[in-house]
VEXDREN-2710 file (C-alpha; in Angstrom, 1 decimal):
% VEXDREN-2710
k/r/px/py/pz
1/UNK/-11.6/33.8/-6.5
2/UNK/-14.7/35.3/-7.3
3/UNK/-18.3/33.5/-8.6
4/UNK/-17.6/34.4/-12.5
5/UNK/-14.3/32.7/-12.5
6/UNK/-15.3/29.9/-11.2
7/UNK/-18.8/29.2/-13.3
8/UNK/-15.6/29.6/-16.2
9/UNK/-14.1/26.3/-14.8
10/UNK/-15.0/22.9/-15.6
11/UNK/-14.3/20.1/-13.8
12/UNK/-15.6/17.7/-15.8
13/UNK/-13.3/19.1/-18.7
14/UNK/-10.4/18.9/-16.2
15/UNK/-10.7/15.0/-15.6
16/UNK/-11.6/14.5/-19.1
17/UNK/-8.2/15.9/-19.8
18/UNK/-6.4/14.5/-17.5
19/UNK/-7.5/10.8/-18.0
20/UNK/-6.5/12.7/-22.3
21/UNK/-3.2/12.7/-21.5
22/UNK/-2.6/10.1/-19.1
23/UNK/-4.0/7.2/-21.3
24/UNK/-1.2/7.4/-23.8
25/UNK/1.4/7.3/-21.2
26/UNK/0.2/4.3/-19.1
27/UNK/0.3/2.6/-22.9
28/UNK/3.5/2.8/-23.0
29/UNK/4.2/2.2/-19.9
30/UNK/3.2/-1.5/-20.6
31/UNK/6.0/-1.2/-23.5
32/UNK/8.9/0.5/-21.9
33/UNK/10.8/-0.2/-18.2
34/UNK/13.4/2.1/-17.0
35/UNK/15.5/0.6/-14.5
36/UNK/17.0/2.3/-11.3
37/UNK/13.8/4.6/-11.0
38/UNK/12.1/5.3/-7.5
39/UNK/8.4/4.5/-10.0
40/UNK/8.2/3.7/-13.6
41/UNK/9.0/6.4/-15.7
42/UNK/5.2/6.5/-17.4
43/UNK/3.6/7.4/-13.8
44/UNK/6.4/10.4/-13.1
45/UNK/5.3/11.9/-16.1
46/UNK/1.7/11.3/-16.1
47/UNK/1.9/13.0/-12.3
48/UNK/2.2/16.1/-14.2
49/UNK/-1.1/15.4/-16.5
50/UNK/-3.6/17.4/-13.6
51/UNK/-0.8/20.8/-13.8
52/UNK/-0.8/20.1/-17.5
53/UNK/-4.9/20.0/-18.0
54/UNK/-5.2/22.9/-15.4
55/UNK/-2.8/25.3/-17.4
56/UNK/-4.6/24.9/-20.6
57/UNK/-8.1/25.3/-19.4
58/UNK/-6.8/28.4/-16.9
59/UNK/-5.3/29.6/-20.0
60/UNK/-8.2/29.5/-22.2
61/UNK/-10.4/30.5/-19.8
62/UNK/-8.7/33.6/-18.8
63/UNK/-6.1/34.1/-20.4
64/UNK/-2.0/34.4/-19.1
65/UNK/-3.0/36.4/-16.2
66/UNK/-5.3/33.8/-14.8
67/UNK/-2.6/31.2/-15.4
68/UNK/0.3/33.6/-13.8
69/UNK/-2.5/33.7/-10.4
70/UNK/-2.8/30.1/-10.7
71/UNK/1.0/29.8/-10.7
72/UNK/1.4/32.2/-7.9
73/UNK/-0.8/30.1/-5.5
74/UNK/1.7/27.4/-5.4
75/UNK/3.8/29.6/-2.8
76/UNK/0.5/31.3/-1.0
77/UNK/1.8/30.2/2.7
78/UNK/0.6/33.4/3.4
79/UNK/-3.1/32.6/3.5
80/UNK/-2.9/30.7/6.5
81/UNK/-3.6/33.0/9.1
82/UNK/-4.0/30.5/11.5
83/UNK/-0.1/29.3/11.4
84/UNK/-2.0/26.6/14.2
85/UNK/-2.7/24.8/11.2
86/UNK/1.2/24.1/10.5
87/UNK/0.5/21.4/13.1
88/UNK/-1.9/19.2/11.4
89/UNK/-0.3/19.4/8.4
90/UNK/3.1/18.5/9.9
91/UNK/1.6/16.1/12.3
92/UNK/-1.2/14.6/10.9
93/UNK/0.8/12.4/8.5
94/UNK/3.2/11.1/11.4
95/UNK/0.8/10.2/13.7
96/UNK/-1.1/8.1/10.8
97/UNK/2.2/6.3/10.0
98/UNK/2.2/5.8/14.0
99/UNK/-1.0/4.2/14.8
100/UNK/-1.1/2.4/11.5
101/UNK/2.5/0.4/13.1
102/UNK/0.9/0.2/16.3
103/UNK/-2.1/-0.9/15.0
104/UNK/0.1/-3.9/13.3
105/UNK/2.0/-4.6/16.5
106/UNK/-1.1/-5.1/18.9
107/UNK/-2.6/-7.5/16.1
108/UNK/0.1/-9.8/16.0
109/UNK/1.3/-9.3/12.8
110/UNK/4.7/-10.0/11.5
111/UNK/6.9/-6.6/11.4
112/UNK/10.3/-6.2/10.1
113/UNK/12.5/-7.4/12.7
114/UNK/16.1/-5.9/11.4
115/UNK/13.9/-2.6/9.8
116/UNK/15.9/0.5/8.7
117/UNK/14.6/4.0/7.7
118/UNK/16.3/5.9/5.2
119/UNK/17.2/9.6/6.8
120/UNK/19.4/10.5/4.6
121/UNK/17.7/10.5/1.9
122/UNK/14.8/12.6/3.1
123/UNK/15.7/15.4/1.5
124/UNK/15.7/14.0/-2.3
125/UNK/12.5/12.2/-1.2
126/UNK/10.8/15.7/-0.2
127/UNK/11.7/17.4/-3.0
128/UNK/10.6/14.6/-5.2
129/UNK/7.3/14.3/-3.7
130/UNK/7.2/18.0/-3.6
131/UNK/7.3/18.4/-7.1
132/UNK/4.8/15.4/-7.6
133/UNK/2.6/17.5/-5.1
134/UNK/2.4/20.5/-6.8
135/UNK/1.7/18.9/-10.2
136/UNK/-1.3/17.3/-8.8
137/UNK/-2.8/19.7/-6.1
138/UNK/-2.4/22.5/-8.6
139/UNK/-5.0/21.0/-10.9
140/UNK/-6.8/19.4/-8.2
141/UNK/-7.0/21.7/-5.6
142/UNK/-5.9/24.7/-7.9
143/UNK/-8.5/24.9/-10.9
144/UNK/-11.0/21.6/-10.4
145/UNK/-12.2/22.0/-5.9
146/UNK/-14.0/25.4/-5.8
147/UNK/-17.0/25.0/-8.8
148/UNK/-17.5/21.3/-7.5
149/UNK/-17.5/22.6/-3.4
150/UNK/-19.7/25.5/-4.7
151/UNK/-22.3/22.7/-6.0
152/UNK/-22.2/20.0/-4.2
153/UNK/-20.5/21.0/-0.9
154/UNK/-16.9/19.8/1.1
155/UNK/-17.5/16.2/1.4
156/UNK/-19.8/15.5/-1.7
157/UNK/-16.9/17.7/-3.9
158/UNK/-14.0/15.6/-2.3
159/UNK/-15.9/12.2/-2.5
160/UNK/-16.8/12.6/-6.5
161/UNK/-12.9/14.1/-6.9
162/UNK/-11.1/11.2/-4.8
163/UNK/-13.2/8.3/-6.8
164/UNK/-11.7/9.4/-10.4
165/UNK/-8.1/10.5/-8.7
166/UNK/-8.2/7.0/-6.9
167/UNK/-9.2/5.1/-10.8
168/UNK/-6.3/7.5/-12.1
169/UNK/-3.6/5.2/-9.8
170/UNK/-5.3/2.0/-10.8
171/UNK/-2.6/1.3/-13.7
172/UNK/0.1/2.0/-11.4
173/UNK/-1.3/-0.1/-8.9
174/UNK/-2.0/-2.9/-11.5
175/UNK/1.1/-2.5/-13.0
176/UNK/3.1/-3.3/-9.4
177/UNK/1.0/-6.4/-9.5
178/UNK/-1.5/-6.0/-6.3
179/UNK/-5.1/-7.7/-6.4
180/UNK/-8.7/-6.4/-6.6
181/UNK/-9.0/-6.6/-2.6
182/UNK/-5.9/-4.2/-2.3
183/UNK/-7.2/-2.1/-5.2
184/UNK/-10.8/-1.6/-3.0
185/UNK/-8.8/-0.5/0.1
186/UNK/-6.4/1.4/-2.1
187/UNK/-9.8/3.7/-3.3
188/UNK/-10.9/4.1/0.1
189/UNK/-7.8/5.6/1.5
190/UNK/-7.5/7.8/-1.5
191/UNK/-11.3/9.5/-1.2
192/UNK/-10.0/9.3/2.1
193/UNK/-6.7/11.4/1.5
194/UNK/-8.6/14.3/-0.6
195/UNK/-11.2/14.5/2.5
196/UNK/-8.6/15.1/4.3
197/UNK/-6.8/17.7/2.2
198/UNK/-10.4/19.4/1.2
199/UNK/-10.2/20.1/5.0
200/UNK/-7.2/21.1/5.5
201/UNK/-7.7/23.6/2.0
202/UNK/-10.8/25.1/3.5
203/UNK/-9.4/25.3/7.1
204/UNK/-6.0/27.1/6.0
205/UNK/-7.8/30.2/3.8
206/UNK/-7.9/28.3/0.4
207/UNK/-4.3/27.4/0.4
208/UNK/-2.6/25.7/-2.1
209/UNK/0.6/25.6/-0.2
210/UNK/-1.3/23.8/2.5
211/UNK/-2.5/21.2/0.8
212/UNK/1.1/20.8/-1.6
213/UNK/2.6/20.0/2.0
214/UNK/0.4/17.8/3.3
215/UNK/0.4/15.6/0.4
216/UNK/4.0/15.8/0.5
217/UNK/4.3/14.8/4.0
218/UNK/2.3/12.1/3.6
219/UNK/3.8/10.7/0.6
220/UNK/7.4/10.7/2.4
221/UNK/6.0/8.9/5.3
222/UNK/5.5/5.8/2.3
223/UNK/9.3/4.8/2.0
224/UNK/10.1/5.6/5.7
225/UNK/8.2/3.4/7.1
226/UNK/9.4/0.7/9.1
227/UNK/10.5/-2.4/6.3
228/UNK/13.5/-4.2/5.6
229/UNK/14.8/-5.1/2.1
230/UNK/11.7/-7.9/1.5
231/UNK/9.2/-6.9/3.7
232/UNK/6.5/-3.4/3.6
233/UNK/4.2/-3.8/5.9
234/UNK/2.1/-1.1/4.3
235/UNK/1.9/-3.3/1.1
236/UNK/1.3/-6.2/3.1
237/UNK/-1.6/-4.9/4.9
238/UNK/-4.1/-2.3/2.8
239/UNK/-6.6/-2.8/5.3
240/UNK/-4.8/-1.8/8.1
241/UNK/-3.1/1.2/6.3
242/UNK/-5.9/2.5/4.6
243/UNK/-8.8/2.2/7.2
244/UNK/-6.6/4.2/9.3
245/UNK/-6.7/7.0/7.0
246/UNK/-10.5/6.3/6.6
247/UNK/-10.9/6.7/10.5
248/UNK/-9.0/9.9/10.0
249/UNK/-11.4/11.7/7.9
250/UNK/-14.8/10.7/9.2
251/UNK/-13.5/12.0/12.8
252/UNK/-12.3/15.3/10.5
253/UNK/-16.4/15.1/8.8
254/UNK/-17.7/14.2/12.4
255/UNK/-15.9/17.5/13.9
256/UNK/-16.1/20.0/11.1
257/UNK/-19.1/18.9/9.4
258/UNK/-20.0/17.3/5.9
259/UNK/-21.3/20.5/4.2
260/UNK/-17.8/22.7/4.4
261/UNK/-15.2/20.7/6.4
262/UNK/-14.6/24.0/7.8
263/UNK/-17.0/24.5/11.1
264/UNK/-15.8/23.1/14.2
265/UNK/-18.8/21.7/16.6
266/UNK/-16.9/22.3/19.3
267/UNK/-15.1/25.8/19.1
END
């Protein structure tokens, strides 16, 4: 994407937009409570607010070609020349999940003794969080992470886009009836997360794809986790979950470096 395009985007129109169309939803979310749904029906369809926000700004901006490019990125496996990077995507998210059970284990804390994890239904749970992927990291990573990279660089752009994506969950969060301390390490793995995928985005070409996976992965990782039917240890201990993550990108900043996430010290 070229210089002119993107001095045409606005992020701050974006998250204005977003946070538009959300507010009305999580309002009625407080009204209305669908049972038998994997999350309350407000937050699947305020998911779709940062693809919704993205389209009309793309759209005004430049028009139905720009929004058929933006489209067409969803799919763009093809910018990532360096299919090495399959691997940290792929892994990445498993070997978080990993050390954050280990990480429980050597500390003593109570784990699900009779635990099950839910193969079968990996599938539906990809697809689902597929589709919640794409919503997002299209707006996100799609229209919003170039102009801010362009200004403020890797890690300033993913720090001031993870604090109003992490505020964006709050309701959510509130709304499944967690405290203020969970809420803090909730917001640090999140500006943690979109380090992470910032890096992975400027490591894989630019790819949308990339990042739509990643997030994908990692979200599927949530409700396989080691649990049984009372007890989640990753609701049970924030800190432990999301400092891992934390760890996770300051060794990705310490490595690649804070101005583009993208030049390894040691290649």
């Amino acid at each position: 994407m070229n210089n002119s395009k993107l001095e045409n985007h606005s992020p701050l129109k974006f998250f204005l937009l977003v946070y538009g169309l959300s507010i009305p939803l999580w309002m009625i979310g407080t009204r209305i409570d669908v049972k038998g749904l994997p999350f309350p029906l407000t937050d699947m369809l305020a998911a779709f607010t940062p693809l919704i926000a993205a389209s009309i700004l793309v759209y005004k901006e430049e028009g139905r070609i720009g929004l058929n490019k933006l489209f067409k990125r969803i799919l763009d496996f093809s910018r990532i020349t360096k299919k090495i990077w399959y691997i940290a995507i792929v892994l990445l998210p498993f070997l978080m999940y990993l050390l954050i059970y280990i990480t429980i284990h050597l500390l003593g804390l109570p784990l699900p003794i009779n635990f099950y994890i839910p193969f079968l239904s990996i599938p539906f749970l990809f697809c689902l969080y597929f589709l919640g992927a794409v919503a997002e990291e299209t707006g996100y990573m799609g229209y919003a992470i170039d102009p801010m990279q362009e200004r403020f660089g890797a890690l300033s752009a993913s720090i001031l886009m993870g604090i109003p994506w992490a505020v964006w969950h709050y309701p959510s969060i509130i709304q499944q009836g967690h405290n203020l301390t969970w809420i803090a390490w909730a917001t640090l793995g999140t500006v943690s997360v979109r380090v992470l995928i910032v890096w992975i985005y400027n490591n894989t070409g630019k790819s949308l794809f990339a990042c739509i996976l990643f997030h994908t992965l990692l979200n599927v990782g949530r409700p396989l986790f080691p649990r049984d039917e009372l007890h989640n240890p990753l609701v049970d201990y924030p800190g432990i979950h999301y400092s891992i993550i934390a760890i996770a990108a300051g060794i990705v900043v310490f490595l690649w470096g804070s101005k583009s996430l993208a030049q390894d010290r040691y290649t």
